[in-house]
C-alpha positions in Angstrom: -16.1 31.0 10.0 -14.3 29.9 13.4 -12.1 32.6 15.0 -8.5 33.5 14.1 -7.7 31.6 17.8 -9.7 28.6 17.6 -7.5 28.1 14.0 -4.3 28.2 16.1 -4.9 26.2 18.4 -7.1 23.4 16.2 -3.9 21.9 14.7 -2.9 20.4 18.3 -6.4 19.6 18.8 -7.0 17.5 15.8 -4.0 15.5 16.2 -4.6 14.7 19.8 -8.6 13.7 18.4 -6.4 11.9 16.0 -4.6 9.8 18.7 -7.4 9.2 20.3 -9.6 7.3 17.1 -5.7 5.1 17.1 -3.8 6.7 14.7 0.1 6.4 15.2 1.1 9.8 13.6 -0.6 12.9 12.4 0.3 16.3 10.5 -1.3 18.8 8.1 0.2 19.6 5.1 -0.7 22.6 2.8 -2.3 22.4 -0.6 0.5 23.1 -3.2 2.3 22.5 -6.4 4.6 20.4 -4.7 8.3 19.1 -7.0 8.1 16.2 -6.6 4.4 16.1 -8.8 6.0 17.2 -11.6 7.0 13.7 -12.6 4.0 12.4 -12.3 2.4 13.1 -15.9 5.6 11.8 -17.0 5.8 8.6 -15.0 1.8 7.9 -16.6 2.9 8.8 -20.2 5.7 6.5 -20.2 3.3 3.8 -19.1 5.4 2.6 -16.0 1.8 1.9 -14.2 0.8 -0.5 -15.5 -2.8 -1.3 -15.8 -3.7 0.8 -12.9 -5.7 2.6 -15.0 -7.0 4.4 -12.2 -3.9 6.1 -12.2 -5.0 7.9 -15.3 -7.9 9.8 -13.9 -8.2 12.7 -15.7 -10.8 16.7 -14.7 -13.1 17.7 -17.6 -9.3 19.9 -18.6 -8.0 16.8 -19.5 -5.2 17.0 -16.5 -4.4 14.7 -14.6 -6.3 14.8 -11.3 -3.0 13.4 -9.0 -1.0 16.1 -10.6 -2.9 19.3 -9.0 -5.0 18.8 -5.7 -5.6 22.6 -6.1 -7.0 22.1 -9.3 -9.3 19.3 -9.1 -10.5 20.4 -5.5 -10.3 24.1 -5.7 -12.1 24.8 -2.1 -8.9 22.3 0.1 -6.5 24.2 2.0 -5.1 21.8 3.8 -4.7 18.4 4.6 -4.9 16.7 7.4 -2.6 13.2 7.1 -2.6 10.4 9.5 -0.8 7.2 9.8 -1.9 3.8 11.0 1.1 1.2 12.0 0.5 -2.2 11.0 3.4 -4.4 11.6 3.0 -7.9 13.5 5.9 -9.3 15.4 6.5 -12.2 12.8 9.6 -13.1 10.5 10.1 -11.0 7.4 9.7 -12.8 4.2 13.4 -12.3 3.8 13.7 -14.6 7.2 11.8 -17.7 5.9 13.5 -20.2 3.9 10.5 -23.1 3.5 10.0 -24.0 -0.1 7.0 -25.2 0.4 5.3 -22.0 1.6 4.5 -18.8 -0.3 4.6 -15.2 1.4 1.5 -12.7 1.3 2.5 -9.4 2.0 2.3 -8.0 5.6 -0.5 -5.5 5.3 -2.9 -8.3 3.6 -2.6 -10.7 6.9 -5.3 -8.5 8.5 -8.6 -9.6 9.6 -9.9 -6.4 8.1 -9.6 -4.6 4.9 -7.3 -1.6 5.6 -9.5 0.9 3.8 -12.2 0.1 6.5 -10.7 0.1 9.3 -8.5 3.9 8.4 -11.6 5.0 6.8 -13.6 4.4 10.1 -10.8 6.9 11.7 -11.0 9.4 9.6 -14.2 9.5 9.5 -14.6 9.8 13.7 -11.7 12.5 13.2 -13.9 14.4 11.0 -16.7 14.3 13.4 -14.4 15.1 16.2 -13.0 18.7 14.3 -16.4 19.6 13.3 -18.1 19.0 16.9 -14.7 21.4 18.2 -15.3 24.1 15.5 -19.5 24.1 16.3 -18.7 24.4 19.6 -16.9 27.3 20.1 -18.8 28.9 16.7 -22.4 27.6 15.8 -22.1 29.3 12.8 -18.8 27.9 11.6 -19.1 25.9 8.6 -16.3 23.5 7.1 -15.6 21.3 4.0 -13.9 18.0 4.5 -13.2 14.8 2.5 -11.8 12.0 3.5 -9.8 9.1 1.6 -7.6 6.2 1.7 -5.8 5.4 -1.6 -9.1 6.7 -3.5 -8.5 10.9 -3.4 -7.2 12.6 -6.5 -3.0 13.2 -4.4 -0.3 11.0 -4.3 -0.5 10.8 -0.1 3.1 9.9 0.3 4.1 13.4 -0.9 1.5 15.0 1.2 2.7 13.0 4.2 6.1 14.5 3.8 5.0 18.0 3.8 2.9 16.8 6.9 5.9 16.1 8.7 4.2 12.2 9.2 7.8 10.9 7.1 10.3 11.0 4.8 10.0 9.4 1.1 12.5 6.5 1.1 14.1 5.2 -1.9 11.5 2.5 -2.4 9.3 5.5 -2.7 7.4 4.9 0.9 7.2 6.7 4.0 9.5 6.3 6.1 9.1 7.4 10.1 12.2 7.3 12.1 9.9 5.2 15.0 7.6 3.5 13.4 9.3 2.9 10.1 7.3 2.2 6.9 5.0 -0.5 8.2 1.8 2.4 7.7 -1.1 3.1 6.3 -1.9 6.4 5.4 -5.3 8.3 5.0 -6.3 11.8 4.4 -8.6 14.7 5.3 -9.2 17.3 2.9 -10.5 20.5 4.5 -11.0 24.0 3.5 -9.6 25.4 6.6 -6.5 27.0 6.9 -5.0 25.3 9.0 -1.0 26.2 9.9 1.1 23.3 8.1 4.1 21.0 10.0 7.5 21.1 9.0 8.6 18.5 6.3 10.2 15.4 7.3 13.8 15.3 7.0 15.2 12.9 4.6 17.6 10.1 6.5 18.1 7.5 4.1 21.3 8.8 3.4 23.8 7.0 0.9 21.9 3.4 1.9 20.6 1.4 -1.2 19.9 -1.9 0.7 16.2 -1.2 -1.0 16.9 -0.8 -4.4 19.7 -3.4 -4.3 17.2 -6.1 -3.1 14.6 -6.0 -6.0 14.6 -9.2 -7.5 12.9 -7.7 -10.3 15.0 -4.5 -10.9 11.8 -2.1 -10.6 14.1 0.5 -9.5 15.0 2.5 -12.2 16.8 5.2 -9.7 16.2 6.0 -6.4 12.4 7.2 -6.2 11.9 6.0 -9.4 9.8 3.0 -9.6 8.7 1.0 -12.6 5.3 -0.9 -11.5 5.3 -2.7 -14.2 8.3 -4.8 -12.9 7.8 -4.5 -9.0 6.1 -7.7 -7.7 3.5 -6.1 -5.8 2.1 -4.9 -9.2 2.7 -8.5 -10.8 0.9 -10.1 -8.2 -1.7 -7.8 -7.4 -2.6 -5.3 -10.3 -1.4 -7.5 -13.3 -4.5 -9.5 -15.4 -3.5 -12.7 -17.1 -0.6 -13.6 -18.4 3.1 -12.6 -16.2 5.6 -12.0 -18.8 7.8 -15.3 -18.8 11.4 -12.8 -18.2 9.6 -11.9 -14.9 8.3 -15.2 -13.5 11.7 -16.3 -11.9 12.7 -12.9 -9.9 9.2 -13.1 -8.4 10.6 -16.0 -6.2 7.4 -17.6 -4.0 5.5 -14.5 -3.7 1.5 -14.9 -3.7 0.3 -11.4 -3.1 2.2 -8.5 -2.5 5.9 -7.7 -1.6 7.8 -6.8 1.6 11.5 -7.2 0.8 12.3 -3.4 0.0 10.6 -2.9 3.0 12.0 -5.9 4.7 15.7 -4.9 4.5 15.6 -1.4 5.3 17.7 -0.6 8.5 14.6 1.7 9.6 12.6 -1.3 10.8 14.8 -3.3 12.3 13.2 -1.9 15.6 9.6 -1.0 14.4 7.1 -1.5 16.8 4.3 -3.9 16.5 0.6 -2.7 16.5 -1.3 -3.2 19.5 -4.2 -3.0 16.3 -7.0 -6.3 16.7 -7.9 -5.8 12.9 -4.2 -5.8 11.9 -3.3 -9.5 13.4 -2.6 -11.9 10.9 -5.4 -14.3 9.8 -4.8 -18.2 10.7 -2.8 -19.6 7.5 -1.9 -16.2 5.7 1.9 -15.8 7.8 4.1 -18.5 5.1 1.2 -20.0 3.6 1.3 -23.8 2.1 1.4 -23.0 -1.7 -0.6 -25.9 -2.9 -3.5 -24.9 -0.8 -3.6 -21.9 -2.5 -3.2 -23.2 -6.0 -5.9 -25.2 -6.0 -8.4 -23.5 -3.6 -12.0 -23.7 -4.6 -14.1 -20.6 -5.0 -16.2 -20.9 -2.0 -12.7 -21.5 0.4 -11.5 -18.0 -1.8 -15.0 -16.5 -0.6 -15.0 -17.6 3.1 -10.8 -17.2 3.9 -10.5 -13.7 1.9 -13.7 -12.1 3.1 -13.5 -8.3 3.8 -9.6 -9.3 2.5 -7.5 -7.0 0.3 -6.3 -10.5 -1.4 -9.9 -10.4 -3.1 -8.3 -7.5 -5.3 -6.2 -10.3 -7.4 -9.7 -12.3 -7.4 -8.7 -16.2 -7.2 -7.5 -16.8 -11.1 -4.7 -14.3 -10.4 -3.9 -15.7 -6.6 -3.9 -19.1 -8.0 -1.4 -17.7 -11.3 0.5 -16.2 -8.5 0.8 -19.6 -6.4 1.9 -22.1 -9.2 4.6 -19.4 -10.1 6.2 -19.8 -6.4 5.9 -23.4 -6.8 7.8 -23.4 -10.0 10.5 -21.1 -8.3 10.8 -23.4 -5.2 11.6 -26.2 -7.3 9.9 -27.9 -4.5 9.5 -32.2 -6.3 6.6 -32.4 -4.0 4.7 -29.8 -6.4 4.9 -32.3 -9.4 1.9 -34.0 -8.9 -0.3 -30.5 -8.1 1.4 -28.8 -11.3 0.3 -32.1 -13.9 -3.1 -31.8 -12.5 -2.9 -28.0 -12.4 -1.3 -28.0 -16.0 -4.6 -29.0 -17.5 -6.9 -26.9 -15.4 -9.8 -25.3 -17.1 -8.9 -21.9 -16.2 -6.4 -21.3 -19.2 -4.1 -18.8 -16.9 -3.7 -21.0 -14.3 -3.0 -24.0 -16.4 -0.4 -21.9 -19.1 1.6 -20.7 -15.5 1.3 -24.4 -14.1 3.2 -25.8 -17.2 5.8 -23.2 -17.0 6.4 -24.3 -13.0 6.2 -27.8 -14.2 9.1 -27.5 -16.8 10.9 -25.5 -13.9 10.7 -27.7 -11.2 11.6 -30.8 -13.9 14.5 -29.0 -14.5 
């Protein structure tokens, strides 16, 4: 195992070989029972994820695997936690006022999937820790694991006790530079590596998050309810949107900023000097109607290595004739007829609804 010495001093080496594969921020956090888990198996029992079954995921005990890192991955001590910024200097969606554009959310403009391009940091910051441990130790031997959105930990927690941010409200990290415009991924390792300082909270008595939803998903501060938030609507959700949701998602198409977008922490976030992360021609304010009726090959070519292929192009369609019935936009009328009768059943059900809304 590497030397008592070369474990000191690895913490400010892995974070500068962090810096240097273009992350923003990096910390290690320990592997522990953290508080804020504890409401986890609750949050899943009362269903407020959705469909995200994934959520549910489940060791041969039966436990939830988000609820115990230590459990489910006995041989992590710590975890390494690294932040990618990702914001573009454009308007926030609560800037834009054209009703006959939609809004996809910031992080889905990129010309690369997220997961790739933090995966293929991680994974040169593995290489980079192992080549400085066999260095100084041939011998040395070390476990690691890396993820983005896919490990069995919620990363925002970890990220506090990595000192990377504080949780906000809207339950996501928060940086006092950057903001909340990042991406996180993680490192699992089985060294013991000496942990950072949590974050300190400095949200303080502001609400300007949970007093934006349009949907209400905030039950409390922290305490979000996917199954109202329009990110989930949008993106998660299959099939039908309930009909009491369908106004308060205004002309979203994928994805939600605005608890993001009013927060008084990034009014001064930087931009990313990133390539991947610069917006894709026609995703900033797209035209709705272009989405709407967009054939399958356009949904293959303009979404290729996209996150928007998550919603697949039934759902991203659903999503764009439900902004066009809450812009009440009159040019729409002819699109939502033709669109009323389509032979996908969710797109044409959704169209009628925007059709009777926009009559209105």
């Amino acid at each position: 195992m590497a030397t008592d010495h070369l474990l000191s001093a690895l913490p400010s080496r892995i974070k500068q070989f962090a810096r240097d594969v273009g992350f923003d921020l990096c910390g290690i956090a320990p592997v522990r029972e953290f508080g804020e888990l504890e409401s986890f198996p609750a949050w899943i029992a009362a269903g407020q994820h959705g469909e995200m079954k994934y959520m549910e995921s489940r060791d041969e005990a039966g436990q939830l695997k988000r609820a115990s890192l230590a459990r489910v991955a006995p041989w992590a001590h710590s975890v390494v936690v690294c932040a990618l910024n990702y914001n573009t200097a454009h308007p926030y969606s609560t800037q834009t006022g054209d009703a006959a554009q939609g809004w996809i959310s910031r992080y889905a403009w990129s010309q690369e999937d997220y997961h790739d391009a933090v995966l293929r940091r991680l994974r040169k910051l593995e290489d980079s820790i192992r080549v400085e441990l066999t260095n100084h130790n041939p011998l040395a031997t070390i476990h690691c694991r890396s993820y983005v959105d896919t490990g069995p930990l919620v990363e925002r927690i970890y990220a506090k006790y990595a000192g990377v941010g504080w949780i906000g409200k809207n339950t996501c990290i928060l940086n006092q530079k950057l903001g909340s415009w990042l991406f996180l991924g993680v490192i699992l390792t089985s060294l013991e590596l000496e942990a950072d300082l949590p974050a300190p909270d400095r949200c303080g008595r502001c609400t300007r998050c949970l007093d934006a939803c349009p949907t209400h998903a905030f039950a409390a501060p922290g305490q979000l309810d996917a199954r109202l938030c329009i990110s989930y609507l949008t993106i998660e959700k299959r099939g039908d949107i309930p009909d009491d949701l369908r106004s308060g998602m205004g002309r979203h198409a994928f994805g939600c900023d605005i608890c993001q977008d009013v927060c008084p922490w990034n009014r001064k976030a930087p931009a990313t000097a990133a390539a991947e992360f610069q917006p894709r021609e026609g995703l900033v304010n797209p035209a709705l109607d272009w989405l709407a009726e967009m054939p399958p090959e356009e949904f293959r070519t303009v979404f290729r290595g996209s996150p928007i292929r998550r919603t697949k192009l039934s759902g991203l369609r659903r999503n764009a004739v439900i902004a066009m019935g809450n812009s009440g936009n009159v040019k729409f009328l002819p699109t939502l007829k033709r669109l009323a009768e389509d032979p996908d059943s969710v797109v044409a059900s959704h169209a009628r609804w925007a059709l009777g809304r926009v009559q209105q």
